[in-house]
C-alpha positions as CSV (number, residue, x, y, z in Angstrom):
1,X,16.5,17.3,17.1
2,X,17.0,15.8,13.6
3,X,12.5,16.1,13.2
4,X,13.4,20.0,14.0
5,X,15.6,20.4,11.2
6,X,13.3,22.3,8.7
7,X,14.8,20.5,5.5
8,X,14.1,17.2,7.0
9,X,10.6,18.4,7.9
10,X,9.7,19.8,4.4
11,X,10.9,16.3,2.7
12,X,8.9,14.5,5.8
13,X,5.9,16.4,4.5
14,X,6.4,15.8,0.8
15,X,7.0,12.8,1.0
16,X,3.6,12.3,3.5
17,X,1.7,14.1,0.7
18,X,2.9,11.9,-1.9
19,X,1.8,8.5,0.2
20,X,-1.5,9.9,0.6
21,X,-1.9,11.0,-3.1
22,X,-1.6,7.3,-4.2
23,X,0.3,7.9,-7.4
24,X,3.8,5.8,-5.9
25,X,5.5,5.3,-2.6
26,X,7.4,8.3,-1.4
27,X,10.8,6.3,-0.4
28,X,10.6,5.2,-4.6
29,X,10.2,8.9,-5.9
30,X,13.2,10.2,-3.1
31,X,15.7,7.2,-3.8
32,X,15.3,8.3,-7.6
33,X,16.0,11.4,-7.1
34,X,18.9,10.9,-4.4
35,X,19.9,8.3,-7.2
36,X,20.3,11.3,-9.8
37,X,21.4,13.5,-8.0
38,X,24.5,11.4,-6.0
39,X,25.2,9.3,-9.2
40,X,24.6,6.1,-8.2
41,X,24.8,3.2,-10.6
42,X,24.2,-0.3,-10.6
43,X,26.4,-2.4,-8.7
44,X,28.0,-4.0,-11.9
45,X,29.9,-0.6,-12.5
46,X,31.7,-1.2,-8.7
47,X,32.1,-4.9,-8.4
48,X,31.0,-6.2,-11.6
49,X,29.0,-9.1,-13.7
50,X,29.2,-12.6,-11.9
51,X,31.7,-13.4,-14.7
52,X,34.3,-11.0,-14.4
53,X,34.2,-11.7,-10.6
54,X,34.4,-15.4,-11.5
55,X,37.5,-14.6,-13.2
56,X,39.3,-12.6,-10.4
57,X,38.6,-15.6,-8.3
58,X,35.8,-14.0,-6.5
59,X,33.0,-16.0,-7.4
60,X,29.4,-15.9,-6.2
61,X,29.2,-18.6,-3.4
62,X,26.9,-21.2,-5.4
63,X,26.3,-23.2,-1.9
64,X,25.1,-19.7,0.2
65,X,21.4,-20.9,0.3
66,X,21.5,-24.1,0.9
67,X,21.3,-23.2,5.0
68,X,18.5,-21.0,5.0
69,X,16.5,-23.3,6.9
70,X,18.7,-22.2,10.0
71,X,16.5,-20.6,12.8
72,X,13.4,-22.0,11.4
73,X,10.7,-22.8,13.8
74,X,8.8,-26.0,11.4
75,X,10.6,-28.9,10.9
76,X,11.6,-29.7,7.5
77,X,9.3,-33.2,7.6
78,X,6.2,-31.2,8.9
79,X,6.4,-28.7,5.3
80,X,7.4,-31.9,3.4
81,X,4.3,-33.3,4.4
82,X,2.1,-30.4,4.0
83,X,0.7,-30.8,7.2
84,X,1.3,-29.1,10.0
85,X,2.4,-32.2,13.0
86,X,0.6,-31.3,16.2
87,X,0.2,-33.7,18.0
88,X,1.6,-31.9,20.9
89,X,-0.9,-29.6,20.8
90,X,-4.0,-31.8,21.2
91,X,-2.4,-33.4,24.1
92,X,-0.7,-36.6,23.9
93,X,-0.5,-37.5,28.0
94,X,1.0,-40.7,27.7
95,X,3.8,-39.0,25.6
96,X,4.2,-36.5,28.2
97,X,3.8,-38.6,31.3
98,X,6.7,-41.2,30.0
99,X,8.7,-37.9,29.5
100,X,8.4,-36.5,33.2
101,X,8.4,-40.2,34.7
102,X,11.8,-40.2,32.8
103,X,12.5,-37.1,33.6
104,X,12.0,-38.3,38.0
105,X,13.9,-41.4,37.6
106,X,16.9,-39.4,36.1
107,X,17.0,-37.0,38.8
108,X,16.7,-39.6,41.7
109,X,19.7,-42.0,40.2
110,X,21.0,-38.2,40.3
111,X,20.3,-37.8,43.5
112,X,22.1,-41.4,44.5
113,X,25.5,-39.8,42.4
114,X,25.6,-36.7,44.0
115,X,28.4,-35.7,46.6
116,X,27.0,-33.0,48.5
117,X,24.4,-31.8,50.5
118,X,23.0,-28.5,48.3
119,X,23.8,-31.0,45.1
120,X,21.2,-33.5,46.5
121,X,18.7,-30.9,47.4
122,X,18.6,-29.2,44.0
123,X,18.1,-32.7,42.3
124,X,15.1,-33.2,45.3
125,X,13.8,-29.5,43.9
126,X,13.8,-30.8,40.4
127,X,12.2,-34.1,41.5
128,X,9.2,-31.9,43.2
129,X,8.6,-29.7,40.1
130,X,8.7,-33.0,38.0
131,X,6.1,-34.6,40.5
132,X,4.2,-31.0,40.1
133,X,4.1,-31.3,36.6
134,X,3.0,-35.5,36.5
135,X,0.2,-33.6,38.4
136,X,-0.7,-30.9,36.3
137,X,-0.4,-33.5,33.4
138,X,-3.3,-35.7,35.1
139,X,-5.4,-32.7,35.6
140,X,-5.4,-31.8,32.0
141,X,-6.0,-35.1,30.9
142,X,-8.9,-35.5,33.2
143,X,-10.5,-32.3,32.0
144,X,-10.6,-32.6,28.7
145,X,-11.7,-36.6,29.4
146,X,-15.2,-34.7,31.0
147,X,-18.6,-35.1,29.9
148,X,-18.7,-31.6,27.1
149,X,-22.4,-32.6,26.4
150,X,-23.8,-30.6,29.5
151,X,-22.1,-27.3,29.6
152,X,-24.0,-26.4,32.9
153,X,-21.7,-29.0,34.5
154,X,-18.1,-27.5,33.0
155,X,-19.4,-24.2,34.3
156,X,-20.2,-25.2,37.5
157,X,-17.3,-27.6,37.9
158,X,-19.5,-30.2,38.8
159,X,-18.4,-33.1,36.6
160,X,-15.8,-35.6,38.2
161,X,-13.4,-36.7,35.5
162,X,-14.2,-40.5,37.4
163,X,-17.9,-40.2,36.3
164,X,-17.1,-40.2,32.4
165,X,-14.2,-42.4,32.3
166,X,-16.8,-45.1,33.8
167,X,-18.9,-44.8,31.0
């Protein structure tokens, strides 16, 4: 409904036309005009110059970025360092397997603590997924421990992770 409006579809074309003349962006050239045409002035005029706001006691907040770092997904000591920290993703098994073996004696003193029945059972649940992922922890290891010089074995699945740790 709003596309079929034909002012909205004359400035929709315009404003395409513009974009693919390369000259400027369209949203520049129709915020300038909407500028003259509504009056619109710089934000001074309405709340004005960080000093007159200072003296009605409504100061710029001088502490407002100090947070930004909020919601970040890199750790401030990784971009200190200028390096990227990834350990965890070349696979640090020992790491990981005191984590889970952790993680399984937790949930069995858990499991001692617990007063009822479906309590017990959902620690025993955890315990299996735990044990699951020990497993799928080993498996990892011992595939990326394999023998890489004879791709013919990786393809076939031939190599046995026992074969190269011997060696």
């Amino acid at each position: 409904a709003f596309l079929s409006n034909p002012i909205v579809y004359i400035f929709l074309q315009l404003a395409l036309a513009l974009e693919a003349t390369g000259i400027c962006a369209a949203a520049w050239f129709l915020a300038l005009i909407q500028k003259k045409i509504m009056g619109f002035q710089y934000d001074e005029v309405y709340v004005g110059t960080p000093e007159e706001r200072a003296a009605k006691n409504h100061a710029d907040n001088l502490h407002a970025n100090d947070h930004l770092d909020m919601g970040t997904n890199i750790l401030n000591g990784a971009v200190a360092t200028h390096q990227l920290q990834t350990d965890w993703t070349e696979g640090n098994y020992t790491i990981r397997r005191e984590r889970v073996l952790k993680n399984i004696t937790d949930l069995r003193e858990q499991v001692k603590l617990a007063e009822t029945e479906d309590e017990k059972q959902a620690f025993r649940d955890a315990i299996k997924l735990e044990v699951a992922s020990l497993a799928r922890i080993n498996k990892e290891q011992n595939e990326s421990t394999r023998d890489l010089n004879d791709p013919a074995d990786i393809e076939k699945g031939d190599v046995d992770a026992s074969e190269t740790l011997d060696a």
